[in-house]
C-alpha positions in Angstrom: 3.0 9.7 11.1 1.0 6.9 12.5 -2.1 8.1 14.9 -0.1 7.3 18.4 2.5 10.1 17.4 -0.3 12.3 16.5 -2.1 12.2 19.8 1.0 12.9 21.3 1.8 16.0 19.3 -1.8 17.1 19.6 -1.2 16.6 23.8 2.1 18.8 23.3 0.4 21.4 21.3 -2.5 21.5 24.1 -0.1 21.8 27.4 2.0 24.5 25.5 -1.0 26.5 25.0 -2.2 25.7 28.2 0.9 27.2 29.9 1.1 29.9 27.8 -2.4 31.1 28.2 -1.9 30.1 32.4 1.2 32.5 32.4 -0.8 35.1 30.7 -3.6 34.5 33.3 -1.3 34.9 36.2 -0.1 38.4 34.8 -3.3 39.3 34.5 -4.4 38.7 37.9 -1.0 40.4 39.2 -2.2 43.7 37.2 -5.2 43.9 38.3 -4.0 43.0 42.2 -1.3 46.0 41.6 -4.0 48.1 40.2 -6.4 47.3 42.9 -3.8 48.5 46.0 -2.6 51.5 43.9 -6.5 52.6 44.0 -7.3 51.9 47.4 -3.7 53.8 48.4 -5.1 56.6 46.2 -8.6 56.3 48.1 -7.0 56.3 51.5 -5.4 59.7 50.6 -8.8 61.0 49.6 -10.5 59.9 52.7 -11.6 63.0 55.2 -10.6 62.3 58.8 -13.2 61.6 61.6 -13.1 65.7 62.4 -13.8 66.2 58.9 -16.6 63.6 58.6 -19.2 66.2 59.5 -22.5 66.3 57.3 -23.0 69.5 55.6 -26.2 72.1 56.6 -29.5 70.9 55.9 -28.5 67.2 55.7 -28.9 64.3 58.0 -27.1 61.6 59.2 -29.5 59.2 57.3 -29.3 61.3 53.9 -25.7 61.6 54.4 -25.5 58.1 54.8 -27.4 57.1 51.9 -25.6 59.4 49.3 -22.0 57.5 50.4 -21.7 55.3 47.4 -19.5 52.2 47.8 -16.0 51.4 45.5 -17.0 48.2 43.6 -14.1 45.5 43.6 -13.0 44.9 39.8 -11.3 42.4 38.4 -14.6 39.5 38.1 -15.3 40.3 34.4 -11.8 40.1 33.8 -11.4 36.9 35.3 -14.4 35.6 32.9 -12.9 37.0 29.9 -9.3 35.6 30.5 -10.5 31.8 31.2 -12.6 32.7 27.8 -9.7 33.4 26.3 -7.5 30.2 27.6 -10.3 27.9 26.2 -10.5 29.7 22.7 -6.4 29.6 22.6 -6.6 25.2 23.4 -9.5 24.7 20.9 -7.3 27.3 18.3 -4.6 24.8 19.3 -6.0 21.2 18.3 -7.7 22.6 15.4 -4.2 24.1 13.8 -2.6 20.6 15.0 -4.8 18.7 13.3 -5.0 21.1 9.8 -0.8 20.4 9.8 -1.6 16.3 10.4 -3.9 16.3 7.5 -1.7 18.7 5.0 1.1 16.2 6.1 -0.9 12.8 5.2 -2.1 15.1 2.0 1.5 15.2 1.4 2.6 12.0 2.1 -0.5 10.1 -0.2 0.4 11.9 -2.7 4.3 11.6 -2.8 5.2 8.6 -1.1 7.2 5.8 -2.5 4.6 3.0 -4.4 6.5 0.2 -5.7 4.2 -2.4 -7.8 5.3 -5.0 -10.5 5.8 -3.1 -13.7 6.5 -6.0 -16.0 7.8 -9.2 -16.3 10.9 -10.3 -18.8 12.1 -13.8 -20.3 15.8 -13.9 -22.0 16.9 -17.0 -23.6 19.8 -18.9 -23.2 21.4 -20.5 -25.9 24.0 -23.1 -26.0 27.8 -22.0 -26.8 27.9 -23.7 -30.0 24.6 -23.2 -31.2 22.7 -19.9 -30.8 19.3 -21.8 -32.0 19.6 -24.7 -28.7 17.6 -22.7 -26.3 18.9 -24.0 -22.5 16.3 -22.5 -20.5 14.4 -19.0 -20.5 15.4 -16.5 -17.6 12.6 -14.8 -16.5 11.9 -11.7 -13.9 10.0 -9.0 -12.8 11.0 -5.3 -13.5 9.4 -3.2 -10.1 8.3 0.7 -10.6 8.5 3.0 -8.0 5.9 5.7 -8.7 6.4 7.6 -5.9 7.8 11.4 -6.0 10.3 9.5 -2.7 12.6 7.0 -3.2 12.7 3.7 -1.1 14.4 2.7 2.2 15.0 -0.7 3.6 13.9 -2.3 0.6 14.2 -6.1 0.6 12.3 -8.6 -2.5 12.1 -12.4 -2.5 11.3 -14.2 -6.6 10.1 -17.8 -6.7 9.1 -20.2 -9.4 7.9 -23.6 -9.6 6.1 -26.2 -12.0 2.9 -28.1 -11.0 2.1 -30.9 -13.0 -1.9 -31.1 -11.8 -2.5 -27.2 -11.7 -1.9 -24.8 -8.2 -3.4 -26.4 -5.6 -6.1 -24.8 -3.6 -4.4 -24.5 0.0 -1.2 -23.2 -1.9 0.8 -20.9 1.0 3.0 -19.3 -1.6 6.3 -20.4 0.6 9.7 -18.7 -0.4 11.8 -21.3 -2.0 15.7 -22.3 -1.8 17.1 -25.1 -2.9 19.1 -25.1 0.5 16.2 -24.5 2.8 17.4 -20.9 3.8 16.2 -17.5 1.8 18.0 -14.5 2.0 16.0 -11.5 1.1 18.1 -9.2 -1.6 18.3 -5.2 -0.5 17.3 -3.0 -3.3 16.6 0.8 -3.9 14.2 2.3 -6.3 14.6 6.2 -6.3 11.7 8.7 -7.6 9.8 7.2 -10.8 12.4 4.5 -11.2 12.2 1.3 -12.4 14.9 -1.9 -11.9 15.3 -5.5 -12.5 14.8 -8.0 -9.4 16.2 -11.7 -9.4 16.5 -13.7 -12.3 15.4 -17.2 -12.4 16.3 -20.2 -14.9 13.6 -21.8 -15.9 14.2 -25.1 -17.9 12.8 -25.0 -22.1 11.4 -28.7 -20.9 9.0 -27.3 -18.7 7.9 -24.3 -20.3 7.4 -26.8 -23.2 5.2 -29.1 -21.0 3.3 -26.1 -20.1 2.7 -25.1 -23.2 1.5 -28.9 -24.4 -0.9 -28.6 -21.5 0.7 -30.5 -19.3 0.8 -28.8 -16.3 1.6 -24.6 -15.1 4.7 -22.7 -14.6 4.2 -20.6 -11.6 6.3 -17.2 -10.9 5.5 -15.3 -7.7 7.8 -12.9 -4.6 6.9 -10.0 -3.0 8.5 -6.7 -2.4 8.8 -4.6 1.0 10.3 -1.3 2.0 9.9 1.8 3.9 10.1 5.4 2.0 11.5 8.8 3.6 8.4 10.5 3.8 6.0 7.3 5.4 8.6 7.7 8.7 8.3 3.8 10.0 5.7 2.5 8.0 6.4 -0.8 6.4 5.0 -1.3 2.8 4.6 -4.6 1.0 3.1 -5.7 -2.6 3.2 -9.5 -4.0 2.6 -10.7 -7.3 2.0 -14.1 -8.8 1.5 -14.6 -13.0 1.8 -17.4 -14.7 4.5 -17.9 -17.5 2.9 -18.9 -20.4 5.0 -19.4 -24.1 2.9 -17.9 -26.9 5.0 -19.8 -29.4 7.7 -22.8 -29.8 9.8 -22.1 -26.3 12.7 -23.6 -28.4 12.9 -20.9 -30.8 15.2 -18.0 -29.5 12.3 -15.6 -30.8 9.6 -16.5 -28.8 7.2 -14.4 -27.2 5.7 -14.3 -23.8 2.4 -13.5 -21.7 2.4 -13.8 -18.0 -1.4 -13.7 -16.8 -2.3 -12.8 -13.4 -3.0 -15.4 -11.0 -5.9 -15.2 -9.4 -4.2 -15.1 -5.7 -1.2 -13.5 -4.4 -1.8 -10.2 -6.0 -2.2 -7.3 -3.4 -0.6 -4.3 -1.3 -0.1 -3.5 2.0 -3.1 -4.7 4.1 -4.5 -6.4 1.4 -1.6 -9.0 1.2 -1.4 -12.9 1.7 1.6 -12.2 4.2 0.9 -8.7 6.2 4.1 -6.1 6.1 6.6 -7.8 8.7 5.2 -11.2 8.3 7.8 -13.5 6.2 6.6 -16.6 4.5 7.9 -19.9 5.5 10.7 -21.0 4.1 10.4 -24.5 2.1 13.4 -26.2 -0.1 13.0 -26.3 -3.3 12.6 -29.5 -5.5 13.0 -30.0 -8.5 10.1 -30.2 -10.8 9.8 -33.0 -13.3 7.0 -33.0 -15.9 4.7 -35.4 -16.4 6.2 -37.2 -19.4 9.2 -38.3 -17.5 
């Protein structure tokens, strides 16, 4: 629930107990009216006529006048009680609104869908005839949803690239096609679940010219979605690692690190590109070591 929606429930909240509480004020006042005529009817009644009106032995017209004792009009302390009471009904109100808002947001921090790069994988593949040619390594990240909610709207985006003279500084971490035109893959992680996102080929030339310190193998995407208890909210989190061979990328059993870049590596808020805000789209070239 973002804060515009909560104002507006809070308003809600406010006017209902504002009408209830006015309702209850109206009734009041017609009680009291219909008490006030059934008195003075009963008072009327009670009333001795002008014949009647005579002062008793012994007593004057100025003692008789000063005993008369006037009927006092009620209904003012009421009146200052029942406003009392509207007032203490609003502020009772905003102040249960606002304990269900912060339970809810309790709720939703707690339980929300969190989706973050688990891992990353490399598979070799081997030529037909010979299981010990290695082709190129395919590498990917593996996401985690830690949440207790599963995903909605949940679109990623993998690239890769070699630089022969190291990232450079102003890198913009585009999204790469070799056509020009990226298409974003729609995914779902439920509750606690983790799954594989794209795959990419990476030639064994390049990782092996990475590895003679030649130049860097880059892997890097981002992942967005929305989750069923967040309402609108759109979540992202990019990543960026290197893909570094810790032995001979031509043997089928070799081993692999991926260190954190030092960019590229945030959620939400935090990110390079905010939630909504796609990279540019740049085609993809292909890279060529520095020995050829």
């Amino acid at each position: 629930m973002d804060r515009g929606r909560f104002k507006i429930g809070l308003l809600r909240v406010a006017m209902a107990a504002a009408i209830v509480c006015g309702l209850g004020l109206q009734a009041s006042h017609a009680a009291a009216n219909k008490e006030n005529v059934a008195d003075s009817s009963s008072s009327a009644q009670k009333t001795p006529t002008a014949t009647q009106q005579v002062p008793p032995s012994g007593v004057s017209e100025h003692n008789a006048s000063e005993t008369s004792v006037p009927i006092a009009s009620g209904g003012g302390s009421g009146d200052r009680w029942t406003i009392a009471g509207v007032v203490a009904a609003i502020i009772a109100a905003f102040i249960y609104a606002y304990q269900a808002y912060v339970m809810r947001q309790t709720l939703v921090t707690l339980n929300r869908a969190f989706v973050f790069i688990k891992q990353f994988v490399a598979i070799p593949a081997v030529h037909v005839d010979n299981v010990n040619d290695i082709l190129f390594w395919r590498v990917g990240a593996i996401y985690e949803n830690s949440g207790s909610a599963p995903t909605r709207d949940m679109r990623n985006y993998v690239n890769w690239t070699y630089f022969r003279d190291g990232v450079p500084d102003n890198f913009d971490f585009p999204d790469l096609s070799p056509s020009g035109v990226a298409s974003t893959a729609k995914l779902l992680a439920g509750p606690k679940q983790t799954i594989t996102a794209q795959m990419h080929d990476i030639p064994v030339h390049l990782i092996a010219a990475a590895k003679a310190g030649e130049g860097v193998v880059l892997i890097w995407g981002w992942v967005e979605y929305r989750d069923v208890l967040g309402g609108r909210a759109l979540h992202r989190t990019e990543y960026c690692s290197y893909v570094v061979a810790d032995g001979d990328p031509r043997a089928p059993n070799c081993q692999f690190s991926f260190p954190v870049y030092e960019r590229h590596n945030n959620a939400d808020k935090d990110c390079e590109h905010k939630p909504g805000v796609r990279a540019h789209v740049r085609a993809q070239a292909v890279p060529v070591p520095r020995t050829q």
